[in-house]
N, C-alpha and C positions, 0 to 999 in steps of 0.2 A: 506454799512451801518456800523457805529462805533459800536463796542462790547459794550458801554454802553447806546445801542438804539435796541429797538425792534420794531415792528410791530403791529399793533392793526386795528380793524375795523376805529377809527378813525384817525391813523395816528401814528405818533412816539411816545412813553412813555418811560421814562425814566427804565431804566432797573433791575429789583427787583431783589436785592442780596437773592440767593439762599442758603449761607452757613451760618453759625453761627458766629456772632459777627467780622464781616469781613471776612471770610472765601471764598474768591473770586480764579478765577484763577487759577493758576495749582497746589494748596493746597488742600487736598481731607481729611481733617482732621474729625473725629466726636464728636459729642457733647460733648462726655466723656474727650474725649484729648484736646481740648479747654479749657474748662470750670475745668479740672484736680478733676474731681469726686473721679475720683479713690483716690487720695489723701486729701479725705475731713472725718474726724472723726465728731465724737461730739463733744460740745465742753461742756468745765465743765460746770455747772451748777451755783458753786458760783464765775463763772467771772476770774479764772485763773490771772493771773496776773493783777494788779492791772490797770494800762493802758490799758492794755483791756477790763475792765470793763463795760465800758459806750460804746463798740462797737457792740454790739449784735445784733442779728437781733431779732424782738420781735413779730412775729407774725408766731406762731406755731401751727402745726395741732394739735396738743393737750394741754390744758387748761384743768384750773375747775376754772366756773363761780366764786364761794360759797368759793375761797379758800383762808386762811387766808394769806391778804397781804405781807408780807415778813418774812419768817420762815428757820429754817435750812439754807443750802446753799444760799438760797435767800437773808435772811439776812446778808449773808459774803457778797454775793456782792456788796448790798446795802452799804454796810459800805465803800467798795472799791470805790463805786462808788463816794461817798460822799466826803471820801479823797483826791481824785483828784481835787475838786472844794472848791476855796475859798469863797464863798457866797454859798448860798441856793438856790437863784435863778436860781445860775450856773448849780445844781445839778438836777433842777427839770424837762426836757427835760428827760436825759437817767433817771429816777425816774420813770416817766409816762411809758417808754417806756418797763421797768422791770414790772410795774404797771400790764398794757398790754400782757405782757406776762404770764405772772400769769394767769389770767383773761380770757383774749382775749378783753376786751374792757372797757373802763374807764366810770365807771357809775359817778353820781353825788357821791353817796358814796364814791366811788376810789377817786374823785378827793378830798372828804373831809378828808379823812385819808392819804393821801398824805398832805396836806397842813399841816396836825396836826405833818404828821414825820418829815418836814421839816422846821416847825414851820414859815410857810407864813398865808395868808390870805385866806378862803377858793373863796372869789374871785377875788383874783390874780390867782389861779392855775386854777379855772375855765375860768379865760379867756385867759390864755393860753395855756390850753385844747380845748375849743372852737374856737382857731384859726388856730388850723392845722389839717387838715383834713386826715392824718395820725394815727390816735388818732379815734377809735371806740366809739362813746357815747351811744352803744348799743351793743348787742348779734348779731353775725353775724355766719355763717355759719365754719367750721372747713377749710375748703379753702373761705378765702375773693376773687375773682377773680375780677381785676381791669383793665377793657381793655381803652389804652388811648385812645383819638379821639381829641388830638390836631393835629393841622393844617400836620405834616408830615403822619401822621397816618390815619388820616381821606382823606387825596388825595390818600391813598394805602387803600381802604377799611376799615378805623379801625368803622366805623359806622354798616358794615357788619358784623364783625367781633362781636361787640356787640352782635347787632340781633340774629344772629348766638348762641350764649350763649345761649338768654333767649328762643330763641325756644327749643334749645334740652333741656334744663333743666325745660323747661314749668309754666315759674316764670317771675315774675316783675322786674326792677328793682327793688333796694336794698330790697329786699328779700328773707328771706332764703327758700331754698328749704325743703319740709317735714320729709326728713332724717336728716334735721340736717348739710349736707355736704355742700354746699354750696350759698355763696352771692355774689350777679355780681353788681359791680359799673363802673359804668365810671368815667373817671380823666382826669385830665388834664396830660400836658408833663411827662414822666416816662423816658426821658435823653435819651431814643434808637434810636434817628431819622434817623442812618443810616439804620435800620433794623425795619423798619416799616411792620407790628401793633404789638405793644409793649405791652403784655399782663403781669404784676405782677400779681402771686398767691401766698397770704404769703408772705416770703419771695423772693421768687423765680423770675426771668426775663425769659420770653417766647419772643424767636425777629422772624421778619418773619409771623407770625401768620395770617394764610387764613382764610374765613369760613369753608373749607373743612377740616383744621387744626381740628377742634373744637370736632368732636364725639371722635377722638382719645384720644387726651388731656383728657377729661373727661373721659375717661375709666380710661386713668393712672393713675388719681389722683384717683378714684373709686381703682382699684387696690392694692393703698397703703396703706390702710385705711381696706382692707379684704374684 
């Protein structure tokens, strides 16, 4: 039988890559040396370089709902950010996305005081808040957890894999659980098909992801948090 074929009760299945982000074969590498954790700081707060700016990842275990939209460092970036783009409209994508970050989710509020900084219409910005579902239009949990279940994910269990969630956190979809820590959505494509079920939390990409994965997982992220 070919090494990328196993054995199953009903016959052949195509063979679930066991390592990390390709990690097949006589490569024994760990998450850490892959992924180069080790080599990963914080990164500044008012956007470092001005190119950098609008590259940020925006969805952080720690926020405040209540908190004034761009101040201090925030507002350097804001301005970095703004620089980079010759229209308004250009700007208002990584805008939201700092928004967001701030925040953790872009209320009708957000999106009217973004329009005002940016001086659009507040429903231009709201319909282009309202069309990426990226873009929180509510309170969500301090880890968002986003398991895909398109077509590559969903023939590797990512339906399970769901499931699996809302059992051990004993909640619905989209919403949050009573501590506060946690909201489980489903999504569409999240780009990992060769590493199917492709779970984002936050910022973060989980590939490979079983049911059995899942109490673990949430101890860690339990763990980081105290």
């Amino acid at each position: 039988m070919s090494d990328s074929k196993k054995m199953s009760g009903s016959g052949e299945i195509p063979f679930r890559n066991p390592g990390w982000a390709g990690n097949t074969g006589e490569f024994d590498l760990t998450e850490e040396q892959v992924r180069g954790l080790e080599y990963v700081s914080t990164r500044p707060t008012d956007g470092g370089h001005p190119a950098a700016s609008a590259t940020y990842p925006y969805m952080l275990t720690e926020r405040t709902p209540d908190a004034s939209l761009f101040q201090g460092p925030y507002l350097e970036r804001y301005e970095k950010i703004r620089s980079r783009f010759p229209t308004a409209q250009g700007a208002l994508l990584p805008t939201l996305n700092l928004a967001q970050e701030v925040r953790g989710h872009v209320s009708s509020d957000t999106m009217r005081e973004v329009a005002a900084l940016l001086g659009l219409s507040d429903a231009y910005v709201r319909g282009v808040a309202s069309f990426y579902t990226m873009y929180n239009k509510r309170e969500v949990g301090r880890f968002l957890i986003q398991v895909c279940t398109n077509i590559s994910c969903n023939l590797c269990g990512g339906d399970e894999v769901l499931a699996a969630f809302l059992k051990h956190l004993g909640t619905e979809m989209g919403e949050t659980t009573p501590d506060g820590l946690f909201t489980v959505t489903e999504v569409e494509c999240l780009a990992a098909c060769g590493t199917p079920t492709a779970v984002q939390i936050n910022s973060r990409y989980f590939e490979n992801v079983t049911p059995d994965d899942v109490p673990a997982l949430l101890e860690r992220l339990r763990s980081e948090v105290g």
